[in-house]
C-alpha positions in Angstrom: 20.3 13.6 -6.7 22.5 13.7 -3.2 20.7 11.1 -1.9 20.8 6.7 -2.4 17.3 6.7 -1.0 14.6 9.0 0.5 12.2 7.2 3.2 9.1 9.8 3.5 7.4 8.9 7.0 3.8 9.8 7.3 3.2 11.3 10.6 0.1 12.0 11.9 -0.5 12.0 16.1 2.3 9.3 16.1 4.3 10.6 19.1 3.8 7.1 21.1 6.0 5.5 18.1 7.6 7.9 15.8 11.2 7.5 18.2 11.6 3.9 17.6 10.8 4.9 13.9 13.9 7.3 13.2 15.8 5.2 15.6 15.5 2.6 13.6 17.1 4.4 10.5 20.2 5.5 12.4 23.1 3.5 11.3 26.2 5.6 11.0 27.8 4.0 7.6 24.6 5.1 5.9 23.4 8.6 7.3 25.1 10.3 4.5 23.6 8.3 1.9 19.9 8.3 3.2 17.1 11.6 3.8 14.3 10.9 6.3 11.6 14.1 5.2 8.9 13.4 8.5 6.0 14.5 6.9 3.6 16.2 9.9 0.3 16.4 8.5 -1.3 18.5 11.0 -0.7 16.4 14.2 -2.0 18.1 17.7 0.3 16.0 19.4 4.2 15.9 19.9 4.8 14.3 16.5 6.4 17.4 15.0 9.1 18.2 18.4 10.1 14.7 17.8 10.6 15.2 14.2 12.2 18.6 14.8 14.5 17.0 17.3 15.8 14.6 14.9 16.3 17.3 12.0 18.9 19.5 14.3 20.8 16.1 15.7 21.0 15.0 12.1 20.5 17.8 9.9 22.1 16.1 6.8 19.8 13.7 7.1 16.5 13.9 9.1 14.3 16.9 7.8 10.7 17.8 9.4 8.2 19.4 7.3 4.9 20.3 8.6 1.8 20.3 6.9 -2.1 21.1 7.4 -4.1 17.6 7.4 -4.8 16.0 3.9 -4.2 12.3 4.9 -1.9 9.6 4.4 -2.0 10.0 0.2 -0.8 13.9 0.7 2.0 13.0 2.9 3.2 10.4 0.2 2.7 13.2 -2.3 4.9 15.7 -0.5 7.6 13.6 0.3 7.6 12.7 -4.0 7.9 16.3 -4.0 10.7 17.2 -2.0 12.6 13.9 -2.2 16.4 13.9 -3.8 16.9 10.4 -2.9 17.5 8.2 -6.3 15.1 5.5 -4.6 12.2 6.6 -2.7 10.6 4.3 0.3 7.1 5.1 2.3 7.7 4.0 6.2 4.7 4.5 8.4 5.2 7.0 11.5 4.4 4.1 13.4 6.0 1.1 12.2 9.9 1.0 12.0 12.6 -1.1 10.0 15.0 -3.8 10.5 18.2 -1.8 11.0 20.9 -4.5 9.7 18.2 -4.9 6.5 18.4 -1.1 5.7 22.0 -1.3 6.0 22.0 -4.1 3.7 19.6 -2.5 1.0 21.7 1.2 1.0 24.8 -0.9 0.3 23.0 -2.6 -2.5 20.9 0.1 -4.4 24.3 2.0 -4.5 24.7 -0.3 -7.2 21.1 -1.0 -8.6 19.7 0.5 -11.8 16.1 -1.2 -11.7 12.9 0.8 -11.7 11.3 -1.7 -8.3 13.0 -2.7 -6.0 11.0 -5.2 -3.3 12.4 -6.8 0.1 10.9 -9.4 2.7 9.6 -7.7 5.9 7.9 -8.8 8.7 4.5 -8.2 10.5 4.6 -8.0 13.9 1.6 -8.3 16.0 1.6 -5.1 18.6 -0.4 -7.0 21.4 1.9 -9.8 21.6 5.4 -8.7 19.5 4.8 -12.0 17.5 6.9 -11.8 13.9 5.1 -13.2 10.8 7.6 -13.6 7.6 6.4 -12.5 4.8 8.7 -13.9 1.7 8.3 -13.9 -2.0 9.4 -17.4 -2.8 10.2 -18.3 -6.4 11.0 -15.2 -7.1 14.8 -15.0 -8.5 16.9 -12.8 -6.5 19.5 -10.5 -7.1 18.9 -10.2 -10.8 17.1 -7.8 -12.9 14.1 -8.7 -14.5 11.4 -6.9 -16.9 8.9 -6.3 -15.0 6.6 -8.4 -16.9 8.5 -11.6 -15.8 7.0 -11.3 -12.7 3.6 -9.8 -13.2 1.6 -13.0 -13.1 3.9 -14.8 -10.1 3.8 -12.3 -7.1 1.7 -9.4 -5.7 4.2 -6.9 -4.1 3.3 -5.3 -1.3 3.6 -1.1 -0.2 5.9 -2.0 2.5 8.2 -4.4 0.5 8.4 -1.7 -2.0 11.3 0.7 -3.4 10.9 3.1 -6.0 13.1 4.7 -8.5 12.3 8.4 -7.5 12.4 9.6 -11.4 9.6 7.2 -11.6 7.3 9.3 -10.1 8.7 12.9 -10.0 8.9 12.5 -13.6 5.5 10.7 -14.1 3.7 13.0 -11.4 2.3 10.2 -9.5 -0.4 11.8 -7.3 -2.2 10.0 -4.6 -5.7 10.8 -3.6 -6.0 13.1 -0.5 -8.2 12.8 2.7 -8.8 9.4 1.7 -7.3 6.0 3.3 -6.3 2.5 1.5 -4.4 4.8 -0.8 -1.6 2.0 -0.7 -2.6 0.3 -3.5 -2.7 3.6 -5.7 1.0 4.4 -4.8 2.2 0.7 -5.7 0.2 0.1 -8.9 0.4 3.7 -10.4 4.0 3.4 -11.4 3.4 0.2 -12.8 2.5 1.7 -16.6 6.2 3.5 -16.1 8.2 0.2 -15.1 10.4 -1.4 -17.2 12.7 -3.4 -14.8 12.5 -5.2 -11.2 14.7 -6.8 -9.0 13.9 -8.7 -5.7 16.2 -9.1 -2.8 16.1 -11.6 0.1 16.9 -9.7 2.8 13.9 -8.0 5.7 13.7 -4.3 6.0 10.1 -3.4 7.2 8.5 -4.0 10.1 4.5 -3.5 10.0 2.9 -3.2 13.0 -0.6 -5.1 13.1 -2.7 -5.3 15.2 -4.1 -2.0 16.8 -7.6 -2.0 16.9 -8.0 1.7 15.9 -6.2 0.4 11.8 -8.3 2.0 9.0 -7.7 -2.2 7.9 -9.5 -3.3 10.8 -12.8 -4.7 9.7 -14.1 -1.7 12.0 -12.0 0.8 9.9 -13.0 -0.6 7.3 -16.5 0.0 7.8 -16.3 3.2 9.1 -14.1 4.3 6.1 -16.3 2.2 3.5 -16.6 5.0 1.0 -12.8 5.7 1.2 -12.2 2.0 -0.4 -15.1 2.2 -2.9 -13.3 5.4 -4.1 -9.9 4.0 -4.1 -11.6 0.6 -6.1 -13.1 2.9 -9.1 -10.0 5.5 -9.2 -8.1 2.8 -10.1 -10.2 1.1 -12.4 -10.3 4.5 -14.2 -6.5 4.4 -14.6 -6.6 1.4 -15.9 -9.2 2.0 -18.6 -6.9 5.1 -19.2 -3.8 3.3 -19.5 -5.3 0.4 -21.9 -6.4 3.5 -24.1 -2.9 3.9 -25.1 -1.2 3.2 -27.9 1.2 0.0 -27.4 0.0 -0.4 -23.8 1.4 -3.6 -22.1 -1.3 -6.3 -21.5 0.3 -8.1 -19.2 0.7 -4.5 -17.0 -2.8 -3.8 -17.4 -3.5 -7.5 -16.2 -1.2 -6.9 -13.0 -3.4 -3.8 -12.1 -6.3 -5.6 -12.8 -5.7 -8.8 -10.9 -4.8 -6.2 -7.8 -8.2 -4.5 -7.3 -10.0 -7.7 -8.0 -8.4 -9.1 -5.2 -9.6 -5.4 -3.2 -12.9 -5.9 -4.8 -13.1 -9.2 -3.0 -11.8 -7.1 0.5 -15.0 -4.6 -0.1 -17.5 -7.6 -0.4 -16.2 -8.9 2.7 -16.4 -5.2 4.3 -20.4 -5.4 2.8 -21.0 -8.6 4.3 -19.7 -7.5 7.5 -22.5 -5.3 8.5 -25.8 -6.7 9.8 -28.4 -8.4 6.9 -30.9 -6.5 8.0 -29.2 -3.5 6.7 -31.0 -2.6 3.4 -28.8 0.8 3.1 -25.8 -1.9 3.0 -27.7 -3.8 0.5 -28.3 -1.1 -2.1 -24.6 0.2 -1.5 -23.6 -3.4 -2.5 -25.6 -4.0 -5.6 -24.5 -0.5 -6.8 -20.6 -1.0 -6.5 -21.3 -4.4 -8.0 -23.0 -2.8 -11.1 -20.2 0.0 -11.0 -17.2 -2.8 -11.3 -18.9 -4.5 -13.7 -19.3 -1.2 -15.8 -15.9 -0.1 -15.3 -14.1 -3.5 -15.8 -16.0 -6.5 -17.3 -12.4 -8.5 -16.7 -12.5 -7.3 -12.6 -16.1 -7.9 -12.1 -15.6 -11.5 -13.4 -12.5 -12.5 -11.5 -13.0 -10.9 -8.5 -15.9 -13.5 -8.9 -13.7 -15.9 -8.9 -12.2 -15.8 -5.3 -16.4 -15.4 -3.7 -18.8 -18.3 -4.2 -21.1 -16.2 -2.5 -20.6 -13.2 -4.5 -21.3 -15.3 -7.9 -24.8 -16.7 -5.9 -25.7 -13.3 -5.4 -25.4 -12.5 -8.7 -26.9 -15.1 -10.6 -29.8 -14.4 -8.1 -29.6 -10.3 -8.6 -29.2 -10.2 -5.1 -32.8 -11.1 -4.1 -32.0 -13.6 -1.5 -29.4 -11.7 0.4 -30.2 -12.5 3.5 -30.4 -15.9 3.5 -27.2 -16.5 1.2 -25.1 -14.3 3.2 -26.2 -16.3 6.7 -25.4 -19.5 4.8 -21.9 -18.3 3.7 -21.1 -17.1 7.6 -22.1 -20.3 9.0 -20.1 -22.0 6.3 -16.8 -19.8 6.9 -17.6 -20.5 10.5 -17.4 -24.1 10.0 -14.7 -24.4 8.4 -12.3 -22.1 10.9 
């Protein structure tokens, strides 16, 4: 491979952001080491001139491919594709990263030979440009670990993450298509495939929060409720298929499962979100409960963990829903 890392943007409509995003990636020291493939998936908008404007400053290292619309997972899948990069990163067409911190993580996975890589990066809030640090303290740093050293200490997030490319090229690491919250497919995929990790102190992402249009806005949640469902019992279905294999690692299959517990909590709170008075909502609820605890006895009972609200509603098969779910709002109110 030419390349120390690939970093596949997903573009879509992002013209009001995507220049501070390739701006942000050019440092002269590095340009020859890095590929920036702006993935264009369909925009109407000026996303792929931008894209294209970067590709003939910086040919070497800025390429534009355009694509018809198949959502965030296919623009992650076609930059797997045509990446060369040893490392491969995912950067949102409308976030950006810390330039100094890129610089800083080229010079050092010239010299890295683990599987994951993670980073600290920061969310900043897009009304009021407020940074939030997010760290992974008590994590070692600068050493390579199995992977299993960590499982049970840390949850690392998409935009902390670095990939070794082989990973996935080699692996064929797909990502579902015209679907959102496919984040948490791309980071636990892999995981069956790692062997080693290493963890570096330094901030290279910035996430933008904020916008009220986010698919993780509790309104994009709600209008994309299906989408998160899916996502839930994909994975769950990898996970059954990975523990069906010879020699699998428990403490993997743990990792993946402690992950979508923790989403199954997030789609509770999406249910609970909509009025009571929605039976629709209701049914919808009781059958992805019965689903999760079909596909994964071990999910179903700790995503029970994190809700007492969800464990009332099951020990009462969800007759007093209503009432139980006006109790827990009042309660969360309270205590904000």
């Amino acid at each position: 491979m030419e390349k120390i890392l690939t970093i596949t943007v997903p573009a879509y409509n992002v013209e009001k952001f995507l220049e501070k995003t390739l701006d942000s990636f050019l440092v002269e020291e590095i340009l020859d080491e890095i590929e920036v493939l702006v993935v264009d998936d369909g925009s109407g908008d000026g996303t792929a001139a931008i894209g294209r404007k970067y590709q003939e400053r910086y040919p070497g290292s800025f390429r534009l491919i355009s694509k018809e619309n198949g959502g965030h997972g296919s623009t992650i899948n076609r930059g797997i594709l045509e990446a060369r990069g040893k490392y491969f990163k995912v950067v949102d067409g409308d976030d950006w990263v810390d330039t100094s911190g890129l610089r800083e993580l080229i010079r050092r996975l010239g010299t890295c030979e683990a599987d994951y890589v993670f980073t600290n990066y920061y969310e900043v809030n897009d009304g009021t440009g407020e940074r939030k640090a997010v760290t992974y303290p008590g994590i070692p740093t600068e050493r390579e670990m199995p992977f299993e050293s960590i499982a049970g200490q840390t949850r690392i997030s998409m935009h902390a993450l670095v990939i070794r490319t082989s990973i996935l090229k080699e692996n064929r690491i797909r990502l579902d298509e015209h679907c959102f919250y496919v984040d948490v497919e791309y980071i636990l995929y892999p995981v069956p495939y790692v062997e080693t990790v290493i963890y570096y102190d330094i901030f290279v992402y910035m996430y933008r929060l904020a916008q009220a249009a986010q698919s993780v806005s509790i309104l994009g949640y709600q209008k994309h409720i299906q989408n998160h469902i899916d996502v839930i019992f994909h994975v769950l279905d990898y996970i059954n298929e990975y523990k069906r294999q010879p020699g699998y690692d428990l403490k993997k299959a743990d990792y993946m499962a402690m992950r979508i517990a923790e989403m199954t909590h997030d789609q509770v709170d999406v249910f609970t979100s909509f009025p009571v008075s929605d039976r629709s909502i209701r049914r919808r609820f009781r059958e992805f409960d019965r689903t999760v605890r079909e596909k994964s006895p071990y999910v179903y009972e700790k995503s029970g963990e994190y809700s007492g609200m969800l464990r009332l509603l099951r020990r009462t098969g969800f007759r007093f829903y209503s009432l139980i779910v006006k109790m827990s709002k009042v309660r969360n109110k309270a205590a904000d």
